[in-house]
C-alpha positions as CSV (number, residue, x, y, z in Angstrom):
1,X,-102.6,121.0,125.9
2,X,-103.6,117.6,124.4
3,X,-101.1,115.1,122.7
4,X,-103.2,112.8,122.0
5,X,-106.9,112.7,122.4
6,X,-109.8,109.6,121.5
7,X,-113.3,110.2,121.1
8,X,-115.8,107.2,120.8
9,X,-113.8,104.7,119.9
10,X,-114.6,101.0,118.7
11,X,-112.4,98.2,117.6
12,X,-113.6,95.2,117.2
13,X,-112.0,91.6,116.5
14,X,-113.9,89.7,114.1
15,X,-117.3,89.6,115.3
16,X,-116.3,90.4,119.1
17,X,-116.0,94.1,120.5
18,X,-112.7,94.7,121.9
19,X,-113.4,98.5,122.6
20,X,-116.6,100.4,122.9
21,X,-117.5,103.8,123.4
22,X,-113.7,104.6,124.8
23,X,-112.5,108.6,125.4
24,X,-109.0,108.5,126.3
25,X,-106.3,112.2,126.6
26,X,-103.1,112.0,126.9
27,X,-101.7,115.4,127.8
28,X,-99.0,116.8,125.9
29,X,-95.5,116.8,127.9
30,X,-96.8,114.5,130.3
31,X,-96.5,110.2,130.9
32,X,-99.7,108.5,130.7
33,X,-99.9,104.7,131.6
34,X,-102.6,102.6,130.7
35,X,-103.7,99.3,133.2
36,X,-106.0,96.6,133.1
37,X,-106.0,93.0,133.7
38,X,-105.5,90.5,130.3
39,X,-107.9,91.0,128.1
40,X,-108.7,95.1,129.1
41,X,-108.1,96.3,125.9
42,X,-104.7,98.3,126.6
43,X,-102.4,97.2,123.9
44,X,-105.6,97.4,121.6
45,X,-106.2,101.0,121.9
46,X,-102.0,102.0,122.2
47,X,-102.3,100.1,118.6
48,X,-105.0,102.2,117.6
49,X,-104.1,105.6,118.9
50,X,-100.6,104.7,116.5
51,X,-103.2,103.3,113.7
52,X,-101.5,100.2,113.8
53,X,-105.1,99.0,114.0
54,X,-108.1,99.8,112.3
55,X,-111.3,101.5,114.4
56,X,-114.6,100.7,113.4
57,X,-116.1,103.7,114.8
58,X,-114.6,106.9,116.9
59,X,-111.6,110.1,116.0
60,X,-108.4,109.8,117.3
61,X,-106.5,113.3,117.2
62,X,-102.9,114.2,117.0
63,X,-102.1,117.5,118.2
64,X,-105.8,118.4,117.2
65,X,-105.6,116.9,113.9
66,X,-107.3,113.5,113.0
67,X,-104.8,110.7,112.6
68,X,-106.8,109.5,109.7
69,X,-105.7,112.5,107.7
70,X,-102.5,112.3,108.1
71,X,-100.0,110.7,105.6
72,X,-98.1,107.4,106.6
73,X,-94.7,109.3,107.0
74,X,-96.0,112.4,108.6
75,X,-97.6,110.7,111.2
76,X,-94.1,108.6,111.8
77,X,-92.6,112.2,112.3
78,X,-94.4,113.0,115.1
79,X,-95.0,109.6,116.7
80,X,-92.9,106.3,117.4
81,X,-94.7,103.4,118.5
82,X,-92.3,100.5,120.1
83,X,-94.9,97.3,120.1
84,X,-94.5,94.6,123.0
85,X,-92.4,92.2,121.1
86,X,-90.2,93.1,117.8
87,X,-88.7,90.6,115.4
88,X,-85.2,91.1,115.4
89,X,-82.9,90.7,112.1
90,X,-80.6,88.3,111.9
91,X,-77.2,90.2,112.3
92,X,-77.8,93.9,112.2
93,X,-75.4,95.9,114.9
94,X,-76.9,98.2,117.1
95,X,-76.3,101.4,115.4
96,X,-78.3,99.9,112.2
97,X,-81.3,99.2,114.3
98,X,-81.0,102.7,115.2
99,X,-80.4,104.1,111.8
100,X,-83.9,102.6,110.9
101,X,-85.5,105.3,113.0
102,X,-84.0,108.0,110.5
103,X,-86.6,106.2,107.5
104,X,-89.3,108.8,108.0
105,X,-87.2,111.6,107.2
106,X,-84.9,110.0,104.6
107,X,-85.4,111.3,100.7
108,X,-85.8,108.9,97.8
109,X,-82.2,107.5,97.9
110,X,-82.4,106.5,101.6
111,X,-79.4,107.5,102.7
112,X,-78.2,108.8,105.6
113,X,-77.1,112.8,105.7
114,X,-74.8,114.2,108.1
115,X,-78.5,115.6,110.3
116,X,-79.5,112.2,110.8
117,X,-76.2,110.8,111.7
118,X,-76.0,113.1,114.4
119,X,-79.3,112.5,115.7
120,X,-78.5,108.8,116.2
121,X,-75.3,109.5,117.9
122,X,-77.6,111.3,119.9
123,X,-80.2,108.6,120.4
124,X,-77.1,106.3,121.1
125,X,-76.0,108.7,124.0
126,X,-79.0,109.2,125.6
127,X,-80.0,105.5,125.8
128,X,-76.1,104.9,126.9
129,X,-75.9,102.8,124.0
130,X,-72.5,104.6,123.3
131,X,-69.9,100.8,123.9
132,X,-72.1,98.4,122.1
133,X,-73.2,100.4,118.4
134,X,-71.3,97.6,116.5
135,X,-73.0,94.3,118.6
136,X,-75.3,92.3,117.0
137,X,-78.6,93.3,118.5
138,X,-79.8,89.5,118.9
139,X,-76.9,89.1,121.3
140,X,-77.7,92.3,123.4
141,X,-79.5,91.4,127.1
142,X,-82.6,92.1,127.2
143,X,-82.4,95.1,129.2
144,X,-79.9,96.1,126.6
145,X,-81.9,95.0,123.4
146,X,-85.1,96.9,124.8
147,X,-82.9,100.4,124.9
148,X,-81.8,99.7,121.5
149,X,-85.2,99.8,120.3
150,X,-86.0,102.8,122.6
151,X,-82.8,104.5,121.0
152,X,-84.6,103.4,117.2
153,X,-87.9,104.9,118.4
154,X,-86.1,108.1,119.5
155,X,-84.1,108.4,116.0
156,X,-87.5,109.3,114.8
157,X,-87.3,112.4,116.4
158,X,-90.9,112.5,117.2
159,X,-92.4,114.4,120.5
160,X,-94.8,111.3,121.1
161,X,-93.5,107.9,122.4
162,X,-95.7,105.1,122.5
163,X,-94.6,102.2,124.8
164,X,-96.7,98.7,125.1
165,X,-95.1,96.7,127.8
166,X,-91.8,97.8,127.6
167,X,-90.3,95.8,131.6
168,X,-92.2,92.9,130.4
169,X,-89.7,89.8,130.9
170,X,-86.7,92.2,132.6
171,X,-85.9,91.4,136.0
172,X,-86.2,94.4,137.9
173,X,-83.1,96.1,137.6
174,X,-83.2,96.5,134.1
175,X,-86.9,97.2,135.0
176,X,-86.0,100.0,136.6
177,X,-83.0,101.4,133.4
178,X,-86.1,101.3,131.3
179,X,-88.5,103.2,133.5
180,X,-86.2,105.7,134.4
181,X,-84.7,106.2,130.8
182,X,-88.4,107.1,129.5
183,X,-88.9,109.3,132.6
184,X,-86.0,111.4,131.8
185,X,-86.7,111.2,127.8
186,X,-89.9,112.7,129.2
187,X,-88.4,115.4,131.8
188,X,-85.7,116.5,129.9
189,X,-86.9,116.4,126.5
190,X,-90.5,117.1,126.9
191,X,-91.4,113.9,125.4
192,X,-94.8,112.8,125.4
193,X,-95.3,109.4,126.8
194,X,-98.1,106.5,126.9
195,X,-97.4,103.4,128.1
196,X,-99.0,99.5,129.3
197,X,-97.4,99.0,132.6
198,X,-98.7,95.8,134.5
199,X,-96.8,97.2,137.5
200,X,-99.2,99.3,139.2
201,X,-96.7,100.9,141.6
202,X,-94.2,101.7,139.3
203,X,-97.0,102.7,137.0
204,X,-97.9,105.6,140.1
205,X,-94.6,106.0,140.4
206,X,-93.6,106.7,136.8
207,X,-96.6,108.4,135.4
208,X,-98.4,111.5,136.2
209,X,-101.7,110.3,134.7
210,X,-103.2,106.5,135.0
211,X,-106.3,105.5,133.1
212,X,-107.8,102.3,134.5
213,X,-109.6,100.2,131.6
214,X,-112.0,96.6,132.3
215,X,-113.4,95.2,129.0
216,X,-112.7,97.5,126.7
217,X,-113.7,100.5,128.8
218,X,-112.2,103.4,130.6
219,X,-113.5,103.0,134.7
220,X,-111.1,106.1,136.1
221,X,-108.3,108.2,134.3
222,X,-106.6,110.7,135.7
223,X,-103.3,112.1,138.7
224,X,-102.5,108.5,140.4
225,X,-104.1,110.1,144.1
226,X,-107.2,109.6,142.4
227,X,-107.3,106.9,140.5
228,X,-105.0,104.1,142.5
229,X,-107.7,103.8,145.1
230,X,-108.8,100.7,146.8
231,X,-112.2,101.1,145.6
232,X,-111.0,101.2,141.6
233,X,-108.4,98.5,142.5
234,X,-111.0,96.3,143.4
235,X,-113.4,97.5,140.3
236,X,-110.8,96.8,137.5
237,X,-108.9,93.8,139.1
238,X,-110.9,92.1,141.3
239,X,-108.2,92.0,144.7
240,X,-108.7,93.9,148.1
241,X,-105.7,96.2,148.5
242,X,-104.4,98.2,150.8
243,X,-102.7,102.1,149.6
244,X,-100.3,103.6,151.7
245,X,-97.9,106.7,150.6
246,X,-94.9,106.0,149.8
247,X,-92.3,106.8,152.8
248,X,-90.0,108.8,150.5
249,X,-91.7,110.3,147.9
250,X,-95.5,109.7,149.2
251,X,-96.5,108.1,145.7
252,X,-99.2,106.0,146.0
253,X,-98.3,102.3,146.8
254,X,-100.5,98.8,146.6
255,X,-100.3,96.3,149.1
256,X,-102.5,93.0,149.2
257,X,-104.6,93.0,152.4
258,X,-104.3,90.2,154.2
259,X,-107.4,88.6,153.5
260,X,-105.6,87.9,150.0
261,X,-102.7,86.9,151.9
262,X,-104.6,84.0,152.8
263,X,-101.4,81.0,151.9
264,X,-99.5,83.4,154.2
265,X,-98.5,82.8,158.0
């Protein structure tokens, strides 16, 4: 089954074509990564499958349904989309930041009934959020703050998470919380996942589907034993690599050859 499915797409920014001709599936119950150098497109077309931005030509489908046709808070019912960077308010605790994720299902008065409280507290729990609900989330770590919004995203109670970037400027411990937080939202909660990793080990590592994109268009998609190849790695990003299994779980892994190695020894 198909989560999430684009046909044909085109964005464009002013006059310059960011996307062209693009067909993209995410399977349902499955993590999806999208990678690229600068410039590919990814973050474009994760905006666009969330219709955060507008496409000039092309379907996108939710669950078999054009996105287009769906009203504002149905569509935030069934998907959460957690942008690259979020402005933070100035002095709202953790547990409000959380409680915003309850807004698509809130009536009229906007006030929060006993289902959604418990659904936070569960969002809270499984993002281990549970010792810092009343901190100020502008004084959260940023391996801490990036949970919180994880948790807010989850509060929405959707079965499709969107993620653009979300290790960018972690070290890689808290690197690593976040990628294995989504891959057990995914495992355990059948939570449909797409992501922008720049990591392209933990991206084979992580995901069970890849789709390689170079201006604006898709060169491979599909299991990481067929699309992290040298040959595509070389295609999309320009650099000789080397792939070797991994020794412990025989995932995919990119080394530089030496001939990019060249400062070395």
């Amino acid at each position: 089954m198909v989560a999430i499915e684009a046909q044909n797409l085109e964005i464009t920014y002013g006059d310059r074509i960011i996307v062209s001709g693009l067909d993209v599936v995410f399977p349902q119950g499955q993590v999806t990564a999208l990678l690229g150098p600068n410039g590919s497109g990814k973050s474009t077309v994760l905006r666009s499958l969330a219709r955060l931005l507008p496409i000039n030509r092309g379907i996108v489908y939710l669950h078999g349904k054009s996105i287009a046709t769906i009203p504002t808070k149905n569509l935030a019912r069934q998907l959460a989309m957690l942008p690259q960077s979020s402005e933070i308010p100035q002095g709202i605790t953790v547990w409000e930041l959380i409680s915003y994720g309850r807004y698509p299902h809130q009536n009229l008065l906007g006030r929060l009934n006993e289902e959604d409280k418990e659904i936070i507290k569960w969002s809270i729990a499984v993002t281990g959020l549970e010792k810092l609900i009343q901190r100020q989330v502008d004084q959260l770590s940023g391996g801490e703050r990036q949970r919180a919004w994880i948790a807010m995203a989850l509060a929405q109670k959707t079965s499709v998470l969107l993620l653009d970037e979300p290790t960018t400027f972690l070290d890689i411990r808290h690197q690593l919380d976040v990628l294995n937080l989504v891959r057990n939202l995914n495992r355990e909660h059948n939570i449909t996942v797409g992501w922008v990793l720049h990591d392209l080990n933990q991206a084979a590592a992580y995901s069970d589907n890849l789709i390689m994109m170079k201006n604006g268009k898709v060169l491979a998609q599909g299991n990481p034993e067929n699309v992290m190849t040298t040959h595509n790695i070389k295609e999309v990003f320009d650099v000789d690599m080397m792939i070797i299994p991994h020794p412990e779980n025989g995932y995919p892994t990119c080394l530089p050859s030496m001939e990019e190695l060249v400062n070395i020894g």
